[in-house]
C-alpha positions in Angstrom: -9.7 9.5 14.7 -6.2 9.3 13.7 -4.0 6.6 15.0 -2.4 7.1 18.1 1.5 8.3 18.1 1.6 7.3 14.2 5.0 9.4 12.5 4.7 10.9 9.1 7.2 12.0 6.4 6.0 14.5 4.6 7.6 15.1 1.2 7.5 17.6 -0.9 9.2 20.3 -2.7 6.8 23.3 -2.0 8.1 24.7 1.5 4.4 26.2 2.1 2.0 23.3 1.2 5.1 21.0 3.8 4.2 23.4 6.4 0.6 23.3 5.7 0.4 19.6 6.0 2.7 19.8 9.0 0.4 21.1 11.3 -2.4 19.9 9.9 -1.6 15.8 10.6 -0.2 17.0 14.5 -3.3 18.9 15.3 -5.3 15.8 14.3 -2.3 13.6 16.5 0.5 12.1 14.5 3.5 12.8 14.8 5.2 14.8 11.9 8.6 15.1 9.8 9.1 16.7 6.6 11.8 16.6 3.9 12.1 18.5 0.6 12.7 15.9 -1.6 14.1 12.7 -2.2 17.6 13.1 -1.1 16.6 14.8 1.9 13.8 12.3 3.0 17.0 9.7 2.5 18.5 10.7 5.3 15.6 11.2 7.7 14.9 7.8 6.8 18.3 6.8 7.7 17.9 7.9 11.4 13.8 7.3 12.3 11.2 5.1 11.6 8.0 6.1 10.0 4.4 4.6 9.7 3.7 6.4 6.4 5.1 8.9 3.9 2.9 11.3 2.1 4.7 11.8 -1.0 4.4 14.7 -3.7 5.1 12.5 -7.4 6.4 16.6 -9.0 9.6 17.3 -7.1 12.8 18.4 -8.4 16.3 16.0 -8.8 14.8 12.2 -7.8 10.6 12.1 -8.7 8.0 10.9 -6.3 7.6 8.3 -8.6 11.3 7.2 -9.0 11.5 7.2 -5.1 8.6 5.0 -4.4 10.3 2.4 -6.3 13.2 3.0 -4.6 11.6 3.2 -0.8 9.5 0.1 -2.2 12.3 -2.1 -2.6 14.0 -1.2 0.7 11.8 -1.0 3.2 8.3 -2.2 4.0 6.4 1.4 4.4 3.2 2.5 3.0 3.2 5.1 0.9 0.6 8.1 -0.4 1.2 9.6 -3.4 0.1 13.4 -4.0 -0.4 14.2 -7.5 -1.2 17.3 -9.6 -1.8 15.5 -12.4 -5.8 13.8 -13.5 -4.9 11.4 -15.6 -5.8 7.7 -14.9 -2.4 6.8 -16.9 -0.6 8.7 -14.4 -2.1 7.5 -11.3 -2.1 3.5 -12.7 1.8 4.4 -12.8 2.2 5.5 -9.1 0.5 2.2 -8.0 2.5 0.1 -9.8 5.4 1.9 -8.5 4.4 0.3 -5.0 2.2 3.3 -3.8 -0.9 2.1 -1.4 -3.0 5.2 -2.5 -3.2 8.3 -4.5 -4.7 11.7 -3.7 -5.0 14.2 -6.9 -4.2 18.0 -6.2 -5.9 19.8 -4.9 -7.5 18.4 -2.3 -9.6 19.0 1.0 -7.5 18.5 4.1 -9.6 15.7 5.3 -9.8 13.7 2.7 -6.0 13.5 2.9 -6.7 12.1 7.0 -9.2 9.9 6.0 -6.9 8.3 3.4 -3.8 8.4 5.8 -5.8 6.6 8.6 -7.7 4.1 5.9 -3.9 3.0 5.1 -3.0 2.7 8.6 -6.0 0.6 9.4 -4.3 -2.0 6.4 -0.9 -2.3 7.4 -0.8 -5.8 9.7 -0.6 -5.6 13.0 2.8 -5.8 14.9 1.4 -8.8 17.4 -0.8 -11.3 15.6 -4.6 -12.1 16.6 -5.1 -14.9 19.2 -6.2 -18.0 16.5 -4.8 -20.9 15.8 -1.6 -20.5 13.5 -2.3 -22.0 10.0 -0.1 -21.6 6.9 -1.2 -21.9 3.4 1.5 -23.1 1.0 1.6 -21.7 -2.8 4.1 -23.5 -3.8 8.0 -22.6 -3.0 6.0 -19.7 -0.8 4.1 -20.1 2.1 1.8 -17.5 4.2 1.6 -17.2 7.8 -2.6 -16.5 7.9 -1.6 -15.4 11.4 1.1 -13.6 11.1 -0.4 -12.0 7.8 3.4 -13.0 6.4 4.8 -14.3 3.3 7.8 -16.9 3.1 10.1 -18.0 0.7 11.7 -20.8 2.1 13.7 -18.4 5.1 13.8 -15.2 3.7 10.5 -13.3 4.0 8.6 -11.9 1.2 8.2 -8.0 1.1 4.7 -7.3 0.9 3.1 -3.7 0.6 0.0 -2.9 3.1 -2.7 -3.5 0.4 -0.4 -6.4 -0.9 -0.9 -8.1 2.6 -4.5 -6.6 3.1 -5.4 -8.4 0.1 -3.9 -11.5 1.5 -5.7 -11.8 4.3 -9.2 -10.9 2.8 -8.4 -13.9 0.2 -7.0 -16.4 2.8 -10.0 -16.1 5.0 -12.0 -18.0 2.1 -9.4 -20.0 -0.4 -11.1 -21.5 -3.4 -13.4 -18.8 -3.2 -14.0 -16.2 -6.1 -14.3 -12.2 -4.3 -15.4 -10.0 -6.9 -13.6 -6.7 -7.6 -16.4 -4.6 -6.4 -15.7 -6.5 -2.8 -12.5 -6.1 -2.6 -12.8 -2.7 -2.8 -15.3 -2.7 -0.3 -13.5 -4.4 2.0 -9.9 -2.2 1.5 -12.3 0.4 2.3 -11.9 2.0 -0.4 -14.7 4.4 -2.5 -16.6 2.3 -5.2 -16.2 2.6 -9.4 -14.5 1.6 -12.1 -11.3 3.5 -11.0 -10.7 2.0 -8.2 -11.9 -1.8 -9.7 -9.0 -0.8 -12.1 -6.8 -0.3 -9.1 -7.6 -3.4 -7.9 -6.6 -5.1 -11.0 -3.0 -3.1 -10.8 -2.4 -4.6 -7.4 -3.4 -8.2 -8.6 -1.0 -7.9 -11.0 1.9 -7.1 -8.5 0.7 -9.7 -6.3 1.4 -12.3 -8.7 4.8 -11.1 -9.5 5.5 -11.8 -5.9 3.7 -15.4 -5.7 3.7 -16.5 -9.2 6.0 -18.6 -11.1 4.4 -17.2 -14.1 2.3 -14.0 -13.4 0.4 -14.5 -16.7 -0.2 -17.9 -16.3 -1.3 -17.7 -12.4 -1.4 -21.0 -10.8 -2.4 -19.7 -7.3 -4.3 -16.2 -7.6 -6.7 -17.0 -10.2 -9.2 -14.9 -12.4 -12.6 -16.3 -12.1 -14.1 -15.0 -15.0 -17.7 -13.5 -14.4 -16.6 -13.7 -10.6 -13.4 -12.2 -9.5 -10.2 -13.3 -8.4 -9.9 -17.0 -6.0 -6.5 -17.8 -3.4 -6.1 -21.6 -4.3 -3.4 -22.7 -2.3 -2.2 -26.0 -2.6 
């Protein structure tokens, strides 16, 4: 079941795989845009807002790659990256670029939905869960457990959907090591090394965003044997 009224961008270069995907995602009930590469997804994006863009990484003029960055940095959006190419390398590079997910080429139809609605299932909710509100400070940060937000004194802290998925799993147990098999499960994600490896990639961003020193981590710690443990302060 897809989500309800949820817009897609679709972007990609090849006019016939755009149109493909097109009515593909509105038969199964989003709603649909397309652009053919970066420049042109720029100004869609100028005008609408969007719940997800699929994005093809091989495009001519700005990469999929490049843009991610780009779309990253501007805008909290979740992102899918469609690549052609197998290599681990290359996909460890998109998700460090900021993309939630990656889907090598080719690919069945419905594995693309099932991702698509897997990342829409992450991203917070809009109007927070009735609980009592409770904040967790990590240091000069602190994180809205209700909300699912981050803070930096006022200004908020850009977090991706796995970024704040991740969040939440690990501040509904602080001081408590979740191993990387887990925290896979939990994302919802398929099991193996590939996707442990992922999780290790987002880690790693996360503590860019919370860390005073990223390789030194103070409050998202590697348990060694274990996993990774929130200690908030």
């Amino acid at each position: 079941m897809s989500q309800p009224d949820a817009h897609l961008l679709i972007v990609d270069d090849d006019e016939r795989i755009r149109g493909l995907l097109q009515k593909f995602l509105i038969r199964h009930g989003f709603l649909v845009s397309a652009a053919r590469d970066a420049a042109h997804a720029d100004r869609i994006l100028s005008g609408l807002d969007f719940d997800l863009v699929v994005l093809d990484v091989m495009m001519p003029g700005e990469d999929g790659i490049s843009f991610c960055k780009r779309l990253r940095a501007e805008r909290e959006l979740p992102i899918l990256l469609l690549t052609a190419k197998g290599d681990t390398e290359d996909r460890i590079a998109g998700l460090e670029a900021g993309a939630d997910d990656y889907l090598a080429k080719p690919f069945e139809p419905k594995e693309l939905l099932l991702r698509i609605n897997s990342i829409l299932r992450r991203v917070p909710p809009s109007e927070p869960a009735d609980m009592t509100p409770k904040v967790l400070s990590l240091g000069i940060y602190r994180y809205d457990v209700e909300k699912g937000s981050m803070w930096e004194g006022e200004n908020p802290v850009r977090l991706t959907a796995t970024e704040s998925q991740l969040m939440r799993i690990f501040s509904a147990c602080p001081g408590e090591a979740i191993s990387r098999s887990k925290l896979v499960e939990d994302l919802g994600r398929d099991g193996g090394q590939a996707q442990e490896r992922a999780i290790d990639v987002q880690i790693t961003r996360l503590r860019r965003k919370i860390e005073a020193d990223p390789k030194q981590p103070r409050y998202l710690q590697t348990v060694r044997g274990a996993g990774y443990m929130l200690s908030p302060d």
